[in-house]
C-alpha positions in Angstrom: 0.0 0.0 0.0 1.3 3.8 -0.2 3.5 5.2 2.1 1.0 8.1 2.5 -1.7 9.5 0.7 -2.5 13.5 0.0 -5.1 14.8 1.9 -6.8 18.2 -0.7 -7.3 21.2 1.5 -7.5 23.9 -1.5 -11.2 25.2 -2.6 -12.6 23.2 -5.2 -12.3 23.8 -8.9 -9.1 26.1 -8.5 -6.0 24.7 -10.0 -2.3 26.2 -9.1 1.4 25.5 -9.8 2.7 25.9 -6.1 6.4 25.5 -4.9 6.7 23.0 -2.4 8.4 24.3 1.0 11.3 22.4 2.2 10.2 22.6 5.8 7.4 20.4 6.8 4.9 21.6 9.6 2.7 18.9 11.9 -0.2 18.6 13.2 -0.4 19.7 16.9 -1.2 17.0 19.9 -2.6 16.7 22.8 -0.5 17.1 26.0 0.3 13.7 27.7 0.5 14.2 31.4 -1.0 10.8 33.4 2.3 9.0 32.8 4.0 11.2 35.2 1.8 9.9 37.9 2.7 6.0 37.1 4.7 4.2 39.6 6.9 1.3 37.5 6.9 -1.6 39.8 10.8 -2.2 41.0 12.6 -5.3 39.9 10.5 -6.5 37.6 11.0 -7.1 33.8 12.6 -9.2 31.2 12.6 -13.1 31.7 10.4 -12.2 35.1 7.0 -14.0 33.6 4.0 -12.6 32.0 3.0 -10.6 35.5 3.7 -8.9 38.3 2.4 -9.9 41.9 2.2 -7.0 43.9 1.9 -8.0 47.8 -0.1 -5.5 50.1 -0.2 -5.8 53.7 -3.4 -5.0 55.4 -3.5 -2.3 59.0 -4.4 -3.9 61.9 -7.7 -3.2 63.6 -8.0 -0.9 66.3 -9.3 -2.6 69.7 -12.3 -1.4 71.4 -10.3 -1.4 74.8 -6.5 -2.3 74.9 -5.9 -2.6 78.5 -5.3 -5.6 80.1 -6.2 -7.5 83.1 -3.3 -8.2 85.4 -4.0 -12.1 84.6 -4.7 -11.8 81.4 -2.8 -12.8 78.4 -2.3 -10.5 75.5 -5.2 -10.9 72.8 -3.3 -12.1 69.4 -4.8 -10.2 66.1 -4.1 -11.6 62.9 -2.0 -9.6 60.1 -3.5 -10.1 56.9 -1.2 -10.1 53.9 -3.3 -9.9 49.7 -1.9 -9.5 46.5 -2.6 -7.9 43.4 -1.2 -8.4 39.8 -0.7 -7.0 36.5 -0.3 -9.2 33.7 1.7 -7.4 30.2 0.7 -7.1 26.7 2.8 -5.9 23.6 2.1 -2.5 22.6 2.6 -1.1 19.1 1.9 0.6 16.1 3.9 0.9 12.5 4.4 2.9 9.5 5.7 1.7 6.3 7.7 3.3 3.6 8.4 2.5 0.0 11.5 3.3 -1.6 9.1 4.8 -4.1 7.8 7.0 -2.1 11.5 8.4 -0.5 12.9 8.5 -3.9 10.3 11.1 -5.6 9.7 13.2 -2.2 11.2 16.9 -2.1 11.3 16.5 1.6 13.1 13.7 3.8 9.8 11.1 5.2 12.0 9.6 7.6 12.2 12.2 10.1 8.5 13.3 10.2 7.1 9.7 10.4 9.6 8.9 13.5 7.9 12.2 14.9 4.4 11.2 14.4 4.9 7.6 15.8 6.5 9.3 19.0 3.3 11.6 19.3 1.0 8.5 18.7 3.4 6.3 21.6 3.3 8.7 24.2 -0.9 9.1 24.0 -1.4 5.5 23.4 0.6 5.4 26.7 -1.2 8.0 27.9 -4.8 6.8 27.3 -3.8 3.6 28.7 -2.5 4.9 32.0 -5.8 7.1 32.2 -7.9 4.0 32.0 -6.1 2.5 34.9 -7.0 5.4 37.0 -10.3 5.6 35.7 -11.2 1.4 36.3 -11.3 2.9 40.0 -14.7 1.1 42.2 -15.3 4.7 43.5 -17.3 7.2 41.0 -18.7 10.1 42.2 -21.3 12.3 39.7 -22.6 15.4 40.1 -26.2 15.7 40.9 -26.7 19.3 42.1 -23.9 22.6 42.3 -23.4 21.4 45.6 -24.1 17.6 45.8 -23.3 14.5 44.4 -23.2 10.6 44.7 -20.7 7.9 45.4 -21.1 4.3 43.5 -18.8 2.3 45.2 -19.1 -0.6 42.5 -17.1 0.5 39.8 -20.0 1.1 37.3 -21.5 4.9 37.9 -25.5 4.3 37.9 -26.7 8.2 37.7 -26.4 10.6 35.2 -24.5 13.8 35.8 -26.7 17.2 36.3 -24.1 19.3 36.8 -19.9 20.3 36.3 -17.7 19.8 38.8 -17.8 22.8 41.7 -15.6 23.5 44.6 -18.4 22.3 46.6 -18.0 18.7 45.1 -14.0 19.1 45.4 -14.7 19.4 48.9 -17.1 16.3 49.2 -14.1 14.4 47.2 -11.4 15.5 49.6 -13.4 14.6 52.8 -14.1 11.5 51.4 -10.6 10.1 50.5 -9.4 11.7 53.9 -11.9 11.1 56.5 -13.5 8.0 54.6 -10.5 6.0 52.7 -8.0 7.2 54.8 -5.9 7.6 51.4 -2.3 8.6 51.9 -1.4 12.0 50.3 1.0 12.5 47.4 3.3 15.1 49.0 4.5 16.4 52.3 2.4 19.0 52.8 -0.8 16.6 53.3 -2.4 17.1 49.6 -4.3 14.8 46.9 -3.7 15.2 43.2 -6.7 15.7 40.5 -6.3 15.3 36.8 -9.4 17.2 35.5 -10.2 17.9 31.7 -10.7 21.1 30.6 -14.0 21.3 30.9 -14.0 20.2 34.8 -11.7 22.6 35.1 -13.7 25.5 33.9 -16.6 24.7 36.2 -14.2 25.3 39.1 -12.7 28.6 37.7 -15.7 30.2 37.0 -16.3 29.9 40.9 -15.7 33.2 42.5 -13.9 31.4 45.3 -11.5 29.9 42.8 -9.1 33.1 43.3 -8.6 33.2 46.7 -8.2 29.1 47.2 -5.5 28.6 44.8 -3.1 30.8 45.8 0.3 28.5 46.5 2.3 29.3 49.7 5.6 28.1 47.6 5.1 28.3 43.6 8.1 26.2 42.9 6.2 23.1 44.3 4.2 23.2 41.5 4.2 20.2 38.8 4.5 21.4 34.9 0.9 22.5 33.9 -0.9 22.7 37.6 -3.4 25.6 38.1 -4.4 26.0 41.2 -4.8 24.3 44.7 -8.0 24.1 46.5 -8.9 22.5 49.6 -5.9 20.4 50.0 -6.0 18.6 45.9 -3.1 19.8 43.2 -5.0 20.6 40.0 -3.7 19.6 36.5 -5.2 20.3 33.7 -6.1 17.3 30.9 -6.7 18.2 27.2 -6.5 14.5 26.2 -9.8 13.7 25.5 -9.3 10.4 24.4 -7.9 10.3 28.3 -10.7 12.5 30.2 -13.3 13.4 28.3 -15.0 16.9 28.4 -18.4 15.7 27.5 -20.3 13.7 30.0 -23.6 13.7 31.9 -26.7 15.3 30.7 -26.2 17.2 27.6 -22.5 16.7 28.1 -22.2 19.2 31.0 -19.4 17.2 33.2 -15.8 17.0 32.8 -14.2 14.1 34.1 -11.7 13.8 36.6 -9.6 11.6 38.7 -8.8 12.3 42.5 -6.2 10.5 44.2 -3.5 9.8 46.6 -0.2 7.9 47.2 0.6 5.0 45.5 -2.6 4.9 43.3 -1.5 3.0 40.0 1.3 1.0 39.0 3.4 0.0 35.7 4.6 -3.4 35.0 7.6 -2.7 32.2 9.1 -6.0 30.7 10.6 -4.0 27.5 10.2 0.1 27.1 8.4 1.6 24.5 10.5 2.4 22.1 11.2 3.4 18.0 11.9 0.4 15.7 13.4 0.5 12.3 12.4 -2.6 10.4 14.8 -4.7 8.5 14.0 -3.9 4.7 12.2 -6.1 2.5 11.7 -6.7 -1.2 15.1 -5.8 -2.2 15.1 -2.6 0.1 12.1 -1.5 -1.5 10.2 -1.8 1.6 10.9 0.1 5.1 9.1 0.4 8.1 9.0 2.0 11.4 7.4 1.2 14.1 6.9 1.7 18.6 6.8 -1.3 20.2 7.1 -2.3 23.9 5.4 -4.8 26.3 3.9 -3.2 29.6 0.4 -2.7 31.4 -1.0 -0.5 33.8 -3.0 -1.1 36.6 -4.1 0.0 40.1 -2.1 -1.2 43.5 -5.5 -1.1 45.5 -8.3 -1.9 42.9 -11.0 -1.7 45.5 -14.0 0.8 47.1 -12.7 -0.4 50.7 -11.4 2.0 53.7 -7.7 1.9 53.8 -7.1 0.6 50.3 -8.5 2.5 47.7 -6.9 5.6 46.8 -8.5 6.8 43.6 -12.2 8.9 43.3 -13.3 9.0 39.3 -15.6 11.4 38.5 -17.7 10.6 36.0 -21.9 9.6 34.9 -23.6 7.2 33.7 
């Protein structure tokens, strides 16, 4: 097949002799940002199996009472050790190109094809580390400007009403603080949100908005944050094959993922990486292509107290 085909973008039935630039121009991206928040798993990789078993200990119970009777013997509790695992796949795409094709061109095809496989590698990744955080058994969805339900199930069951607010950030925080206990992601005690554009806008058009994310020490901030509120790092998603900026009831909801410490997990047996293909046909035929073998997935997948560490927000 072609290496590429021409795509027409002059007005129809006008015909011109143009010089072709030397300098090609691409197509803009989206920004890739949920690979930042990936933790690879440590030791693990080539000629380690198809999967990583991740072992999680569980906290103790705290006793009703703790003293003891002079005669009595120390009650025993039970520690409770589980596992989780994430089992690899092979990742790739390719691009093939003719001798044909390099021989006629003006301009080199080599160089712009290597760029537009790295774009497509690092949102493939992208998407596929969004999903991970996204497969979390809490959903919360905005039902009111200042209310909203959890589904603690992994499957949201209502329909959004409304964007996100500062009212529901509130909610979301309390909840993975008071409720899942979730570890935060820095020092100074605060959760991480990636929120789509359009979750985003809800908040700023807050009045409050302003005043709450003003940042005691700007340096602290990660590339593309944009505000704090109540305790959760804001970052700013325009992937929306990643978070989408269209969900609920006449698309009014931006999605979003809160979390803490710890929340999702890479298993990396060979990293993704540009492959030149050995020539075929004579040397007629070239390709390119990423390939790597990895998976994503969450350390606690669960709704339960203690474990879980992502919210989604989301609809049905």
């Amino acid at each position: 097949m072609p290496t590429f085909s021409w795509v027409p973008d002059i007005p129809a039935g006008i015909l011109r002799n143009n010089y072709i630039s030397s300098q090609v121009r691409k197509q803009a991206i989206a920004e890739a940002k949920f690979m930042a928040f990936v933790k690879p798993e440590p030791g693990y990789g080539k000629r380690k199996g198809e999967s990583v078993t991740i072992p999680r200990t569980k906290s103790l119970p705290e006793p009703v009472n703790p003293r003891l009777l002079e005669t009595q013997k120390i009650p025993v509790d039970k520690f409770a050790v589980g596992t989780t695992s994430i089992t690899v796949s092979e990742w790739g795409r390719a691009l093939e190109l003719t001798n044909f094709a390099e021989e006629l061109n003006t301009f080199d095809l080599k160089q712009p094809m290597q760029a537009a496989l790295r774009d497509q590698m690092k949102l493939s990744l992208d998407t596929g580390a969004a999903a991970a955080f996204k497969s979390a058994m809490s959903k919360y969805i905005p039902t009111g400007l200042a209310t909203g339900v959890f589904d603690l199930d992994g499957v949201a069951s209502t329909v959004a009403t409304e964007n996100l607010t500062l009212a529901h950030v509130a909610e979301i925080r309390d909840y993975l603080y008071a409720t899942l206990f979730a570890p935060p992601v820095d020092a100074e005690g605060n959760y991480m949100c990636l929120a789509s554009t359009k979750a985003l806008r809800g908040l700023k058009n807050d009045p409050d908005w302003e005043e709450w994310n003003k940042y005691t020490s700007p340096s602290k901030k990660f590339n593309s944050e944009v505000g704090k509120i109540e305790q959760v790092r804001f970052v700013e998603i325009n992937h929306a094959l990643a978070l989408s900026g269209a969900l609920g009831s006449g698309g009014v909801l931006g999605e979003a993922v809160f979390f803490g410490r710890d929340a999702v997990a890479s298993a990396i047996v060979h990293d993704p990486e540009l492959r030149v293909g050995i020539a075929t046909d004579f040397g007629r035929q070239q390709a390119v292509a990423w390939y790597g073998i990895l998976e994503f997935g969450q350390v606690w997948p669960t709704a339960n107290a203690g474990e879980a560490r992502i919210v989604h927000v989301t609809s049905a």
